[in-house]
N, C-alpha and C positions, 0 to 999 in steps of 0.2 A: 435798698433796691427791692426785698422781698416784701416791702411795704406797699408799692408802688403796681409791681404786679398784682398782689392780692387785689388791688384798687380798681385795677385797670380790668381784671376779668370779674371782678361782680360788676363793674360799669357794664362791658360789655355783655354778660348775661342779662340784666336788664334791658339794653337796647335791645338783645336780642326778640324777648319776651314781649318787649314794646312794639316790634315791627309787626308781631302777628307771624315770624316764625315757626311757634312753636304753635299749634290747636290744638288747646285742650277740652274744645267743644265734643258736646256730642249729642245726634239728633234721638230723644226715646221715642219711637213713635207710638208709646205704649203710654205716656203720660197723661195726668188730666188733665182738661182744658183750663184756662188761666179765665173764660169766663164764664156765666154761668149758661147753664147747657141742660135739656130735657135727652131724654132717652127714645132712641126709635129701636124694634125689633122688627121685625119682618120681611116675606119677600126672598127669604135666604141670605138676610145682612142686618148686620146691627153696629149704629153708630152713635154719638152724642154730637149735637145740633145747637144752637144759640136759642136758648130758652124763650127769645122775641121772635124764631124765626116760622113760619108756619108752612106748613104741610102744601102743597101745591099739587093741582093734577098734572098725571104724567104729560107733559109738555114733548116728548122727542123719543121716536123711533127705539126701542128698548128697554124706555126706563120703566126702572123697578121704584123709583120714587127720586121724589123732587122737594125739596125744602127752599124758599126766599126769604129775605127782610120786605116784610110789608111796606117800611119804609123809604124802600126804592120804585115804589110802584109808578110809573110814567103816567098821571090822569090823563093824558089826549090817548094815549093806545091802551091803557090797563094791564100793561106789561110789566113786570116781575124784574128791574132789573141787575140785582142780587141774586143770585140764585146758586144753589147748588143739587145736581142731576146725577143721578147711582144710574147706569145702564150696565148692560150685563148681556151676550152673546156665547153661545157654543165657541170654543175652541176650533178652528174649522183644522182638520184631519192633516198629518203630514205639515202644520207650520209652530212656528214659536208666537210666543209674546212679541217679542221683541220684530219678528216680521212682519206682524201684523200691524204693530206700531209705527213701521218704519213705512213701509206700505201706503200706510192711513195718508200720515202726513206728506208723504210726495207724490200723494194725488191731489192733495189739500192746493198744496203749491203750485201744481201743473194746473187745477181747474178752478180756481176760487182766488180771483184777482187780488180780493179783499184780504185774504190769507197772507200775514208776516209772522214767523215766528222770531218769538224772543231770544227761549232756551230751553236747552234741553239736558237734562240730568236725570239720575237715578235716585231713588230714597227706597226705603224698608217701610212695608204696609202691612199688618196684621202678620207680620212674618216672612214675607216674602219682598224681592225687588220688587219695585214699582220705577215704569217709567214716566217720568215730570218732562209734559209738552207745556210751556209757555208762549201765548201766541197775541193777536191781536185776529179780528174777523170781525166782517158785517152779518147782522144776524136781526135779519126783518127789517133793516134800514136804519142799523143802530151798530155803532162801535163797539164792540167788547172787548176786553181781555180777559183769556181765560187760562186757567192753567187744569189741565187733565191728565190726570194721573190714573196710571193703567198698572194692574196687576191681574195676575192668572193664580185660580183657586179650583181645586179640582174638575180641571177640562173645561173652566169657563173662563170666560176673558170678564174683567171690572173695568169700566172707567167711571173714575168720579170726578166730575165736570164741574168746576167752578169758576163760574163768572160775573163779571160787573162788569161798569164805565169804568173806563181807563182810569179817570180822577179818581176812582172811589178804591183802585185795586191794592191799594198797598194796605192801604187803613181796613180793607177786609179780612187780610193773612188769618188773625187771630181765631176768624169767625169760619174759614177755610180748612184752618188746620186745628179746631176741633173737631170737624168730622174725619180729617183724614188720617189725623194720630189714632180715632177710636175706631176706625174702619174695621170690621169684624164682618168675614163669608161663614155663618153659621152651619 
């Protein structure tokens, strides 16, 4: 009988293990990138980039710099559509992160038809929460999915905005989450 039980709970510790119970993941957001990647400094922030991806002019209201895949470029509008946008604003006086976050997006939803989000979570950026908006939005007459990710670093608010076509956004992650693992407010 104590053969049976022994049997029966390593079975069951296995199953367990097998369901995805236990996670033994864990996100570093401090690790290198899995591809290869050039180095940016400036501006008040330094990150690692996809060593194919090139430097872009500031494109949107804030930003401190913009990197795309040339390789997404749309020839009929010569649009960018890869890209990923550092913006950066004052903390405004008396609110948090997180209300200015929450704020953003449900005026997003109240005035921008186009605007669905996906999800929303938290991760760790250069040390600090960071909150992860996943959405979908028309932008110049174009679908994207982006996911921005917001942290606060001495009295400033960060978002780092990353987007593409829907088809393209999973197969991006990698090229996404080299800058946002190496996210660094100098």
């Amino acid at each position: 009988m104590k053969k049976y039980a022994l049997l029966l709970t390593a079975i069951l510790a296995l199953v367990v293990l097998a369901s995805g119970c236990i996670d033994d993941t864990t996100t570093n957001q401090t690790s290198q990138p899995t591809i290869p990647t050039k180095e940016y400094s400036g501006n008040g922030v330094s990150f690692s980039y996809p060593e194919n991806w090139e430097k872009l002019q500031a494109i949107s209201q804030n930003a401190l710099v913009s990197f795309g895949d040339p390789s997404s470029v749309d020839t009929a509008t010569n649009n960018v559509n890869t890209l990923v946008i550092i913006q950066s604003v004052a903390m405004p006086s008396g609110t948090t992160l997180k209300a200015n976050y929450d704020a953003t997006y449900a005026q997003y939803e109240a005035t921008e038809p186009s605007f669905q989000q996906i999800s929303d979570s938290t991760t760790t950026v250069d040390g600090t929460t960071a909150y992860v908006n996943i959405h979908m939005v028309d932008v110049d007459g174009v679908q994207k999915q982006e996911k921005a990710v917001w942290l606060e670093k001495n009295g400033k608010i960060y978002v780092i905005l990353c987007g593409s076509l829907p088809s393209a956004f999973e197969g991006q992650q990698k090229n996404f989450d080299a800058i946002i693992n190496t996210f660094k407010v100098l």
